[in-house]
C-alpha positions in Angstrom: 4.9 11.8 22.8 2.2 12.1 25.1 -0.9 9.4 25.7 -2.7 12.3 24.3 -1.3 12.0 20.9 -2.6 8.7 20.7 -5.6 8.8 22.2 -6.7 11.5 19.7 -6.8 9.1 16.7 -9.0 7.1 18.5 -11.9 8.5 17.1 -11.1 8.3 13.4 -9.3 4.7 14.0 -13.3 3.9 15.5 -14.8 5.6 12.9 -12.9 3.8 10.1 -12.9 0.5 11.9 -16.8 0.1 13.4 -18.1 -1.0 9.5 -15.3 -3.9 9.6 -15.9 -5.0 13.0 -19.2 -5.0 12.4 -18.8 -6.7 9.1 -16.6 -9.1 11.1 -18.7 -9.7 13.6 -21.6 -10.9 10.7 -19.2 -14.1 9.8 -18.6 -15.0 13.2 -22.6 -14.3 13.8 -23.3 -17.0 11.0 -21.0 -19.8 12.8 -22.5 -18.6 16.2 -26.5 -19.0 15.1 -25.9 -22.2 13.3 -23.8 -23.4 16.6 -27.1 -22.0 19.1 -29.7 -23.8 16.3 -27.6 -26.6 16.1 -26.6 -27.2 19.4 -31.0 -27.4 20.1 -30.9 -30.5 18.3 -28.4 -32.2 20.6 -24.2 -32.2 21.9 -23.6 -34.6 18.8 -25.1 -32.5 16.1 -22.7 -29.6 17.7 -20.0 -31.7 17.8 -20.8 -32.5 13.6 -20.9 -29.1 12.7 -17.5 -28.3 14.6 -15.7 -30.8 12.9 -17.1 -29.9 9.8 -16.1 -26.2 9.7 -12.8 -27.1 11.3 -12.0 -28.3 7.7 -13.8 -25.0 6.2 -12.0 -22.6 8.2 -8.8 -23.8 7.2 -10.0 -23.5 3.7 -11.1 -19.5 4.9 -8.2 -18.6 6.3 -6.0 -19.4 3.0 -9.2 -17.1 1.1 -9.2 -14.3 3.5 -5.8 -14.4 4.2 -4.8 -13.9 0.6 -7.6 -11.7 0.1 -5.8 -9.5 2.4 -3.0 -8.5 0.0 -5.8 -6.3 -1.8 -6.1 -3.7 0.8 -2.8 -2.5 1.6 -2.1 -2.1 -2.4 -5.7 0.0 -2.1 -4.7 2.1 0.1 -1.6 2.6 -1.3 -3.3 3.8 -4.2 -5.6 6.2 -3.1 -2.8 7.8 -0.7 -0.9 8.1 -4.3 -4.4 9.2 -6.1 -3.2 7.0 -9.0 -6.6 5.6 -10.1 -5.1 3.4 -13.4 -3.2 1.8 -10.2 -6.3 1.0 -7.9 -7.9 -0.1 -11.0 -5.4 -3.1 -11.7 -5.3 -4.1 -7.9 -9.0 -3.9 -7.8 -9.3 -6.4 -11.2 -5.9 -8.3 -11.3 -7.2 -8.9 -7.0 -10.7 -9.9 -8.2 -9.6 -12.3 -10.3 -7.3 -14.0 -8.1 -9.5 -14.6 -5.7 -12.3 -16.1 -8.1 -10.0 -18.4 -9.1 -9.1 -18.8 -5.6 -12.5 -19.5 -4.0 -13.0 -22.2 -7.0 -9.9 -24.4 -5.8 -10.6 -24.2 -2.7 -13.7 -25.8 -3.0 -12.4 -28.7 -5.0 -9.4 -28.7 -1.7 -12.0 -29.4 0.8 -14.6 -31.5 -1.3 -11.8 -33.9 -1.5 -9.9 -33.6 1.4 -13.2 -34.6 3.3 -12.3 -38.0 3.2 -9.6 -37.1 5.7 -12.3 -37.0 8.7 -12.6 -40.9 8.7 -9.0 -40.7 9.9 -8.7 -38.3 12.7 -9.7 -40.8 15.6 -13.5 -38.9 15.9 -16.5 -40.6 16.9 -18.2 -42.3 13.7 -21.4 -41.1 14.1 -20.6 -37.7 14.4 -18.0 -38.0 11.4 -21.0 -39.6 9.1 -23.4 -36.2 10.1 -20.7 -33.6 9.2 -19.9 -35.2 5.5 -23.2 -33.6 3.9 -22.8 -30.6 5.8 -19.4 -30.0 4.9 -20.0 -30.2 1.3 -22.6 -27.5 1.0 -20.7 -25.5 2.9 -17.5 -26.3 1.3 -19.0 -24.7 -2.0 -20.0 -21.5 0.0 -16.5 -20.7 -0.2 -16.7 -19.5 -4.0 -18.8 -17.0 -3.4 -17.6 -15.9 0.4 -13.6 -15.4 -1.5 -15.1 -13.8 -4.5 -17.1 -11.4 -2.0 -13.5 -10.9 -0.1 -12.0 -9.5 -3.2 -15.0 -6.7 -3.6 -14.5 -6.1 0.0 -10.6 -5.7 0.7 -10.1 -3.2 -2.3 -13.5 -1.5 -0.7 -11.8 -1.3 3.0 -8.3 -0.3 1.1 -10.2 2.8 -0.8 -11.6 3.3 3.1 -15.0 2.5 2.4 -15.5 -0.2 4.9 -19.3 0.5 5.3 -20.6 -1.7 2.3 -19.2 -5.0 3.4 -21.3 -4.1 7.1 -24.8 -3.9 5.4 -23.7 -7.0 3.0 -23.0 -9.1 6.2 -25.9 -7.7 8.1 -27.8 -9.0 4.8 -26.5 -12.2 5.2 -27.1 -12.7 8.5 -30.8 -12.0 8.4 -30.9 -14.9 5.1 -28.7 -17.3 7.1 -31.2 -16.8 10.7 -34.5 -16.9 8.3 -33.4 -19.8 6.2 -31.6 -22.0 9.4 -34.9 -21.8 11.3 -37.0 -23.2 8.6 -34.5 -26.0 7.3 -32.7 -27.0 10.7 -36.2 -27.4 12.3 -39.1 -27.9 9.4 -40.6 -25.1 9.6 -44.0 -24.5 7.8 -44.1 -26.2 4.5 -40.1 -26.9 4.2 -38.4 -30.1 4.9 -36.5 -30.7 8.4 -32.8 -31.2 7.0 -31.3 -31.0 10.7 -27.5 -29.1 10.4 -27.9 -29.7 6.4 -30.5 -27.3 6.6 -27.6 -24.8 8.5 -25.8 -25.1 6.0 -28.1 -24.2 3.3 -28.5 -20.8 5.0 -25.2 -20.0 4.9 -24.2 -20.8 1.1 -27.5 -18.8 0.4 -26.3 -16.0 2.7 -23.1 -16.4 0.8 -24.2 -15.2 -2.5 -26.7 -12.7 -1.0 -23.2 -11.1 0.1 -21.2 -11.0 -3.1 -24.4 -9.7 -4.9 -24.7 -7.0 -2.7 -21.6 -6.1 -2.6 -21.0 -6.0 -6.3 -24.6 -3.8 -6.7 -23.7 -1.1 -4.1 -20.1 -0.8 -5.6 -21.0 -0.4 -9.1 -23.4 2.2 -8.1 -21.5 4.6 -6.4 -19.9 7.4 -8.6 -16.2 7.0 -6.6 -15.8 3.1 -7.7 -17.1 3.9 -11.3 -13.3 4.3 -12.9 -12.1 1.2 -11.1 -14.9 -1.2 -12.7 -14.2 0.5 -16.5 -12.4 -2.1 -18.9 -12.0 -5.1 -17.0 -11.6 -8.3 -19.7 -9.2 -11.3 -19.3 -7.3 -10.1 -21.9 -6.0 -7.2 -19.4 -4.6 -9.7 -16.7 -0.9 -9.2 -16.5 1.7 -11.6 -15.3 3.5 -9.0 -13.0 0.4 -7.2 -11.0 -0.6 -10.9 -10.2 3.2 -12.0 -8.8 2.8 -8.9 -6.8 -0.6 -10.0 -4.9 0.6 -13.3 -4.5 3.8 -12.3 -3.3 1.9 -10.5 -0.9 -0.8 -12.9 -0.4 0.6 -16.1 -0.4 2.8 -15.3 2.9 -0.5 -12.9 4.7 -2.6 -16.3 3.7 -0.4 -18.6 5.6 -0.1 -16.2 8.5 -3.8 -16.7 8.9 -3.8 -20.3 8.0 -1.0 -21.4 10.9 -3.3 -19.0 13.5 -6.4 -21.0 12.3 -4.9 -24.2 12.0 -3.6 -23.7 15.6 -7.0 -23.1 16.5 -8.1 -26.5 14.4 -5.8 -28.3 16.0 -7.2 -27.6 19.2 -10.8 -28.9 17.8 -9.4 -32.2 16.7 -7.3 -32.8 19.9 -10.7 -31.9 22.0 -12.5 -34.7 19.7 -10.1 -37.4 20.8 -10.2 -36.7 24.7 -14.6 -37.0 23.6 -17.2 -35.1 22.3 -18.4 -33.3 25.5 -14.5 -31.4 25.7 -15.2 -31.1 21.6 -18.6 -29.7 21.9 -17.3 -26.7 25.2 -14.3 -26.4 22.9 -16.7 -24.9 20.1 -19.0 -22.7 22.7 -15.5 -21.6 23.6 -14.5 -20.7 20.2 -17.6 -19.2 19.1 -17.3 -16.8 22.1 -13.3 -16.2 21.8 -14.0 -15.5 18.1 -17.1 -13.1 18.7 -14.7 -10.7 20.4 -11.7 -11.4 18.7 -13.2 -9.6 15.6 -13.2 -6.3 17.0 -9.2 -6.6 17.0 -9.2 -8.2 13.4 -11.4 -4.9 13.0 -8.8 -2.8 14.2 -6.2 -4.8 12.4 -8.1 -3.8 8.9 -8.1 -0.6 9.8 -4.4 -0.2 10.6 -3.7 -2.0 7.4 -5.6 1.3 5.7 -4.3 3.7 7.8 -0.8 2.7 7.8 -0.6 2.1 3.6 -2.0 5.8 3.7 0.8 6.7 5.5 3.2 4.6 3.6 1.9 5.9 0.3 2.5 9.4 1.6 5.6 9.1 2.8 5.0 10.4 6.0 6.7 7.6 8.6 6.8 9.7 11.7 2.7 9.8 11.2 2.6 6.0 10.4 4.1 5.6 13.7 1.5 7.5 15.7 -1.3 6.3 14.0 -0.1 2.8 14.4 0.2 3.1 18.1 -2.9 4.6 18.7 -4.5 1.3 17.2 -2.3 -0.6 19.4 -3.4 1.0 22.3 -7.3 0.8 21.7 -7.0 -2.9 20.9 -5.1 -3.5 24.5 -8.0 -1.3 25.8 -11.1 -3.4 24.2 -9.5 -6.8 25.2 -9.2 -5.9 29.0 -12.9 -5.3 28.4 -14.2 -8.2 27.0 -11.3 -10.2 29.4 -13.2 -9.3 32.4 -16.9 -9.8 30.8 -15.9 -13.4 30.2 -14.3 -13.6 34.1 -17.6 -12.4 35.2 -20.0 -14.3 33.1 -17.8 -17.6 32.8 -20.8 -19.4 33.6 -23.2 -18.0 32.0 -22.7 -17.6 28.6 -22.1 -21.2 27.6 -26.2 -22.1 28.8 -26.9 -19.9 26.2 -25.8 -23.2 23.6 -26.9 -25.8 24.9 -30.9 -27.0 25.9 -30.5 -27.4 29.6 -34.2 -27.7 29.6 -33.6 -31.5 27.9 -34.3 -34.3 30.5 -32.6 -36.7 27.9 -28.8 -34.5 27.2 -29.2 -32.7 30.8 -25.9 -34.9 31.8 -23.9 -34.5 29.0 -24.8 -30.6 28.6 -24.1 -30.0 32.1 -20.6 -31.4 31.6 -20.1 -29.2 28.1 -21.3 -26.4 30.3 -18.6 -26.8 33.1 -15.8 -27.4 30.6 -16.9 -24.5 28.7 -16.9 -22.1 31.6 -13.5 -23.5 32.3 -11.9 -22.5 28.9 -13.2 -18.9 29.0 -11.3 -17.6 32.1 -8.6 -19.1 29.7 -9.7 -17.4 26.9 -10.2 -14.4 29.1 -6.2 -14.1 29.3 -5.5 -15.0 25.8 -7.8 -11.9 24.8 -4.8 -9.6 24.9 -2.1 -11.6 23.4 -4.8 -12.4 20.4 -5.6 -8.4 20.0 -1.8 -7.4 20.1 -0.5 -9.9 17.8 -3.3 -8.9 15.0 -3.3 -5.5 15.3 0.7 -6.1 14.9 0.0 -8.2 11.7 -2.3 -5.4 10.2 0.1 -2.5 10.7 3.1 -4.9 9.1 0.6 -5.5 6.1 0.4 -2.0 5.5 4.1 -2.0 5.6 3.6 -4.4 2.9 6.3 -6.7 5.2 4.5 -10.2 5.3 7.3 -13.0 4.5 9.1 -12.3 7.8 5.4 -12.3 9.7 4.3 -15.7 8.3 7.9 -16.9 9.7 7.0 -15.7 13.4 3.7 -17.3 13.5 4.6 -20.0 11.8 7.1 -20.9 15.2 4.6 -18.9 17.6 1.6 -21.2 16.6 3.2 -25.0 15.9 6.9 -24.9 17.4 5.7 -23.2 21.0 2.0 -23.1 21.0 0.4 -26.3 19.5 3.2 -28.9 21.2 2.1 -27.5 24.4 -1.3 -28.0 23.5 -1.0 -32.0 22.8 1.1 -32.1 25.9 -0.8 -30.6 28.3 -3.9 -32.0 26.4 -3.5 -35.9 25.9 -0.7 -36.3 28.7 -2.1 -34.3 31.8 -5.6 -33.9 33.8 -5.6 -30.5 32.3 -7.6 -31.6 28.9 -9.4 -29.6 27.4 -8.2 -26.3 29.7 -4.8 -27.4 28.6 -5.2 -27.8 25.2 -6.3 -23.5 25.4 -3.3 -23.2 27.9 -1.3 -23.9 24.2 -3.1 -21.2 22.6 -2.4 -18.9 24.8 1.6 -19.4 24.9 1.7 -19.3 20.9 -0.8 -16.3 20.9 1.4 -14.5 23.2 5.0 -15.7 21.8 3.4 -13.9 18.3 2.4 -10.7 20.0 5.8 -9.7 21.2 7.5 -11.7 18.1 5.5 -9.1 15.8 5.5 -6.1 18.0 9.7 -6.6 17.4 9.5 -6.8 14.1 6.7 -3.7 13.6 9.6 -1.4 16.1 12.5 -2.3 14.1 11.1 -1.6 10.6 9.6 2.2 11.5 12.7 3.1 13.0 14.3 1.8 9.8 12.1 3.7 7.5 12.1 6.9 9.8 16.1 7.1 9.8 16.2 6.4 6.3 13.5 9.6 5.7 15.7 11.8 7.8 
């Protein structure tokens, strides 16, 4: 094989993957413009809303994680051309995650009273309780829009769930301006008022997605004869057999990334508050890897539903390859613009925070040369995950991460966290050794299972 044969895919992978990332890129928008909006109104309001949606995101991941089991079945599917099969994955999935999206709600509403216990500053634990119950409920509608858009992706039209985000996005910036700030004739609800743009953004998405899907002529046989009546037992043991281990994959990666949140409350909110421009920034570029990842999920269930293994390979690789490729990029924008990028959060104009701001700052700009490493070990080990999913191969993934993330990565963390001057840098010095340990971990597993599959074809 020459680099050639993989750098051909390229544009097709890109084609296929740009609606995703961009899609991506919309739900890491909305936690990026109520963190700018927010973070106007002061470090302790930032701090709030972090804490907050460190509870919701570990509520997410467990949605979109599951909701992931969708779209290698998909594409399975339509490499087979067996609509009556598409159909039950698109209904038995949409199902699931309804049901899904409701539960987790009543998880989080209730597992708010958790916060007064993690050893976080009061007042900042008192503003994130109405917050995170608004937002909390967003969930129902954000998992029910998940299950539209994995069988979508998995039938390889990924552009619907771009223009639903980008939908969203312009409702969550309209709405968070007047609400945070009191704008016109609406009440100033401070970060309440964030997070009334993003359940309204929310259900903007699932209704758009549902509209565009049930118009188009290709999705018409997959929407016929859906009742309760046609759930079946089996179809939903095989999503959850497939979800349940692809949503605690996610969960240990985001809970890792929690974790670091909670332990950057306790060393005080100005390491809390860099921690989340960190994040936000980390997670803006991370996206166009999990786009990737999508897109090798697609690509390789074609392959897999084909038959052809030798192709799978290829077509993984080449996905590999442009992931590497990307993260060197954004690796060296965040070396160059370390100190930059985090002004863009905070109000250095404010006589009163310009203290406390300039520390967030420097912390910040600390964590992303950090964060600049970690790039690659993030893009590999996601990319890695997707191909695997289209392999339909998730139990022994969720094992990997699960000692990648909490048996390497997060005990390093805490130590190098509570117990040295590193702090806050040390605490992302964790990441990045359970980030890594999971790329080569999954890269392993990915080698060993197409050479399987290609000597047992031949």
């Amino acid at each position: 094989m020459t680099l050639a044969t993989y750098t051909k895919e390229f544009s097709y992978n890109l084609r296929l993957a740009y609606p995703i990332i961009l899609g991506m890129l919309g739900h890491t928008i909305v936690g990026i413009v109520d963190n700018v909006m927010v973070g106007k109104l002061g470090p302790t309001e930032l701090a709030a809303v972090s804490l907050a949606n460190s509870f919701v995101f570990i509520a997410m991941s467990l949605g979109i994680g599951f909701s992931t089991a969708i779209t290698p079945l998909a594409a399975e599917a339509d490499g087979e051309k067996n609509i009556e099969k598409g159909r039950s994955v698109f209904h038995h999935g949409l199902y699931l995650c309804t049901v899904l999206g409701f539960s987790l709600f009543v998880l989080v509403f209730f597992a708010k009273q958790l916060i007064t216990f993690m050893g976080q500053p009061d007042h900042v634990v008192e503003l994130s309780k109405p917050y995170l119950d608004i937002v909390a409920f967003s969930l129902i509608p954000l998992i029910m829009f998940q299950g539209y858009k994995q069988f979508a992706d998995g039938m390889s039209e990924t552009k619907y769930a771009m223009w639903a985000t980008i939908l969203g996005n312009v409702v969550n910036v309209v709405l968070n301006y007047l609400f945070i700030y009191g704008i016109w004739i609406f009440p100033k609800l401070g970060i309440v008022g964030a997070a009334v743009g993003t359940i309204a953004s929310r259900f903007v998405m699932l209704g758009f997605m549902h509209y565009k899907m049930q118009r188009k002529a290709k999705f018409h046989p997959f929407f016929e004869g859906f009742s309760l009546k046609e759930i079946k037992k089996e179809m939903n043991l095989k999503i959850i057999r497939l979800g349940g281990p692809s949503s605690m994959q996610m969960f240990f990666e985001v809970g890792l990334f929690t974790g670091a949140v909670w332990l950057s409350g306790t060393i005080g909110v100005a390491n809390q508050a860099a921690n989340q421009i960190a994040l936000s920034l980390a997670s803006f570029t991370f996206m166009f890897a999990m786009g990737l990842s999508v897109a090798a999920t697609i690509r390789v269930g074609n392959q897999k539903g084909l038959g052809d293994f030798r192709k799978m390979k290829i077509v993984a690789y080449s996905i590999f390859l442009l992931a590497v490729l990307l993260e060197i990029g954004f690796a060296l924008i965040f070396v160059l613009f370390h100190e930059q990028m985090p002004k863009i959060f905070v109000n250095m104009d404010s006589l009163t925070d310009l203290t406390a701001n300039t520390e967030v700052v420097s912390i910040a700009s600390q964590l992303l040369l950090v964060a600049a490493v970690f790039q690659i070990s993030d893009g590999i080990q996601v990319v890695v995950l997707g191909a695997l999913r289209g392999l339909q191969d998730a139990k022994v993934p969720m094992y990997i991460t699960f000692v990648a993330y909490w048996i390497v990565g997060f005990p390093v963390s805490i130590y190098l966290g509570l117990y040295t001057n590193l702090k806050a840098v040390g605490i992302w010095i964790g990441l990045l050794s359970g980030l890594t340990t999971a790329a080569l971990f999954l890269y392993i597993r990915f080698l060993k299972l197409t050479k399987q599959l290609i000597l047992e074809k031949h």
